[in-house]
N, C-alpha and C positions, 0 to 999 in steps of 0.2 A: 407223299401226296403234296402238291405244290397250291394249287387250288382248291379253296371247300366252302362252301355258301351255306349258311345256313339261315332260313327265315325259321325264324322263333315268335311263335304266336302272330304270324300273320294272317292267317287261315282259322278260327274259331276254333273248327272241328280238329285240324290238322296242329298241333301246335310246333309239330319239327319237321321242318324238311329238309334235307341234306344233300348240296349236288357236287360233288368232286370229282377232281383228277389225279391220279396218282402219277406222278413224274417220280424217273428212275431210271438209275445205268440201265443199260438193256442186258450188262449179264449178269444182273441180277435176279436168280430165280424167284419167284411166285406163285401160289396156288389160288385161285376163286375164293371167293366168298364159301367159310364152311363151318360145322360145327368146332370151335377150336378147344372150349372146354365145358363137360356136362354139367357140373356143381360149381356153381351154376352155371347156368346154360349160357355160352357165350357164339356170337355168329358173329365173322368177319372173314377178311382176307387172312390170310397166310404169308410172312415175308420167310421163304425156305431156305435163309440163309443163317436167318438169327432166331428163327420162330416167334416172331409179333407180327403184330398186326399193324396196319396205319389207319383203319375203319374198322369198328364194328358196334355191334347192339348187343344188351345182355336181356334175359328175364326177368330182370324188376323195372325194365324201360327206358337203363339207362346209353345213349349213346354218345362214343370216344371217337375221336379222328387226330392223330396228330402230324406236322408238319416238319419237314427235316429242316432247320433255318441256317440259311448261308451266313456267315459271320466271313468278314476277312479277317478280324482281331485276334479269334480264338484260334487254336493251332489242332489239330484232327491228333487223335490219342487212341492209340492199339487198345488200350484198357478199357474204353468207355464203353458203359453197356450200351446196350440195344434200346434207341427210341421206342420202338416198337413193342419192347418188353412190358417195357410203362405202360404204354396206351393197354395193352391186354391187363398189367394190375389193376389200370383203372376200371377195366371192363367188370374185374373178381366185387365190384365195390358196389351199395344199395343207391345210392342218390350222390348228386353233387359236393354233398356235405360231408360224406364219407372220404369222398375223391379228394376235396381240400385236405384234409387231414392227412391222407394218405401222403400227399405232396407233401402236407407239412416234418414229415420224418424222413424226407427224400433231399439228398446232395444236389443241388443244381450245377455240381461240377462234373457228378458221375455219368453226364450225359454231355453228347455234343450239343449244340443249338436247338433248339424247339419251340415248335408254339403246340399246344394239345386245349382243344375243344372236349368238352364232356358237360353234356345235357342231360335234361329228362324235362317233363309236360310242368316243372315250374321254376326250375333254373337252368341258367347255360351259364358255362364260364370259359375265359380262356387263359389258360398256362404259360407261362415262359421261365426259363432260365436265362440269370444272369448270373455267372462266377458261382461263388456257394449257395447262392438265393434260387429260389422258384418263387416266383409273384404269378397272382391270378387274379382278375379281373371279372366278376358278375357283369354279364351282359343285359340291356334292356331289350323288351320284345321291339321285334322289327327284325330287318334282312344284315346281316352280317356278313364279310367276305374275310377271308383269311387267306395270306401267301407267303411264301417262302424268304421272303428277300431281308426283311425287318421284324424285331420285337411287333407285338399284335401291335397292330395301327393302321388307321384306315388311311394314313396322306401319301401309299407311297402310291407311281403310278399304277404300276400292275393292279394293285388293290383298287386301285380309282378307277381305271380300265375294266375291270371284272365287276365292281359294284352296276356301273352301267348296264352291262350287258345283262346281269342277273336282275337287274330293278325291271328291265322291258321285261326279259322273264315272268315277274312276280305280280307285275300287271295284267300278263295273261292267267297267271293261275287265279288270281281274284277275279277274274270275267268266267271262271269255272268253279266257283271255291268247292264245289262236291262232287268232283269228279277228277279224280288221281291219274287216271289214266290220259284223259288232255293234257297232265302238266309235263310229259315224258319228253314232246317234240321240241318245247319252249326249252325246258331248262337242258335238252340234249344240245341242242343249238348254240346256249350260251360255251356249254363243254364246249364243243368242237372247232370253238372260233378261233382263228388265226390271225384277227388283227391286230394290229399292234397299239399301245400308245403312243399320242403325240410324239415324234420328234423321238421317235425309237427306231433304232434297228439290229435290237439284240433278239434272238429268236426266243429268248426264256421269258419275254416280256408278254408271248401270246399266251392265252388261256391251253391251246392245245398245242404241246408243243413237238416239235423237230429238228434233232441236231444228229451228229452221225454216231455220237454213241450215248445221247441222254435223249430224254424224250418222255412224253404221256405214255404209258402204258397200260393202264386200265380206266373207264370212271365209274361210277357209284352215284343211284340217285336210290335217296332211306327216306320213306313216307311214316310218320308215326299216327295211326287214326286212333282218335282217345276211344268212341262211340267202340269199336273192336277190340281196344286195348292188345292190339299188335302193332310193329314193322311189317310195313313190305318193303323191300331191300330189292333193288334191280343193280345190274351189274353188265359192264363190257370189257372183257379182256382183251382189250385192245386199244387204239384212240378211239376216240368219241367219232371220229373223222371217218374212222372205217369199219367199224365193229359197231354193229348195233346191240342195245342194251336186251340183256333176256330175264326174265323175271314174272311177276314178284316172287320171292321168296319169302314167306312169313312165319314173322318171330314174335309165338305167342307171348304177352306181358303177362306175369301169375302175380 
């Protein structure tokens, strides 16, 4: 997943919203969004090559998304586990607090590049690796955009380019704050966009992207309503561009 916005406590009711896109070789097998493990209950995608996930939500509320980060410095290593393995440990784990720890007894060499997101309705943080370290940053409420290119930071363009698009976004879900179902066309829209920033003409720099063998492949918009104490989790296996999202799928929080 290349793009993932998440507004945190913008929304009273709503305190996580979550709109991605998952960019990926295209033969790279994947499964939808599904039950991945019972105790406890985990819902996300499927990556069928390594078995993780890059998005999902668990039953005590809490939700993981992680990001593959491009590095020219680092050099790519046969041995390195699965990003994705993480994001699903992280899924196995009660709240944020758990999750930090979890990181804390984790090699940030035994992984390629990452940035990993992992909330719940009273923290968000976001992950990276650098060489043996994993540093993680508490996020404050408001809209945050996350991409592929750099360690989390909001200066690069893409990121500044996608903050845009999702803040018009976010203005429209505040002209709806109770009503989840308006918020589908706004933030499918910021998905599907294809412009570029300023003084760009690399194609990985659009939100949805198209090259001849990488590209968006699926997105994911996770609605967390405290009032139900569920996820609804919508889902397009495909670009944003051309697949429309089918959903909700809801994931009760015990």
């Amino acid at each position: 997943m290349c793009t993932l916005a998440l507004y945190f406590h913008v929304l009273e009711n709503y305190p996580l919203i979550v709109a991605a896109n998952r960019d990926e070789f295209f033969d790279r097998p994947s499964a939808p969004p599904q039950v991945l493990l019972e105790q406890p209950l985990v819902f996300g995608g499927k990556d069928l090559q390594s078995g993780g996930t890059w998005l999902g939500v668990n039953q005590y509320g809490l939700l993981a998304g992680i990001l593959n980060r491009r590095s020219h410095t680092e050099a790519k290593r046969a041995t390195a586990r699965s990003r994705g393995l993480l994001c699903l440990d992280i899924l196995t784990v009660r709240d944020p607090l758990a999750a930090c720890a979890l990181l804390g007894e984790e090699r940030g060499s035994d992984y390629q590049p990452f940035n990993l997101l992992f909330a719940d309705k009273q923290r968000a943080y976001v992950a990276y690796n650098l060489g043996e370290e994993i540093s993680w940053v508490e996020l404050e409420k408001g809209l945050h955009v996350l991409g592929n290119t750099t360690v989390y930071d909001t200066r690069s363009e893409k990121v500044q380019h996608a903050y845009r698009l999702f803040s018009r976004a976010g203005d429209r879900l505040k002209g709806n704050p109770n009503s989840p179902p308006s918020w589908l066309a706004p933030l499918q829209a910021a998905l599907k966009d294809h412009s570029l920033s300023d003084d760009s003409d690399e194609p990985k720099g659009a939100i949805c992207v198209h090259t001849e063998s990488y590209g968006t492949v699926s997105s994911s918009i996770i609605i967390y309503a405290e009032a139900e104490r569920r996820f609804a989790a919508y889902h397009a296996s495909g670009p944003p561009c051309r697949d429309d999202l089918k959903g909700p799928v809801a994931v009760e929080v015990r």
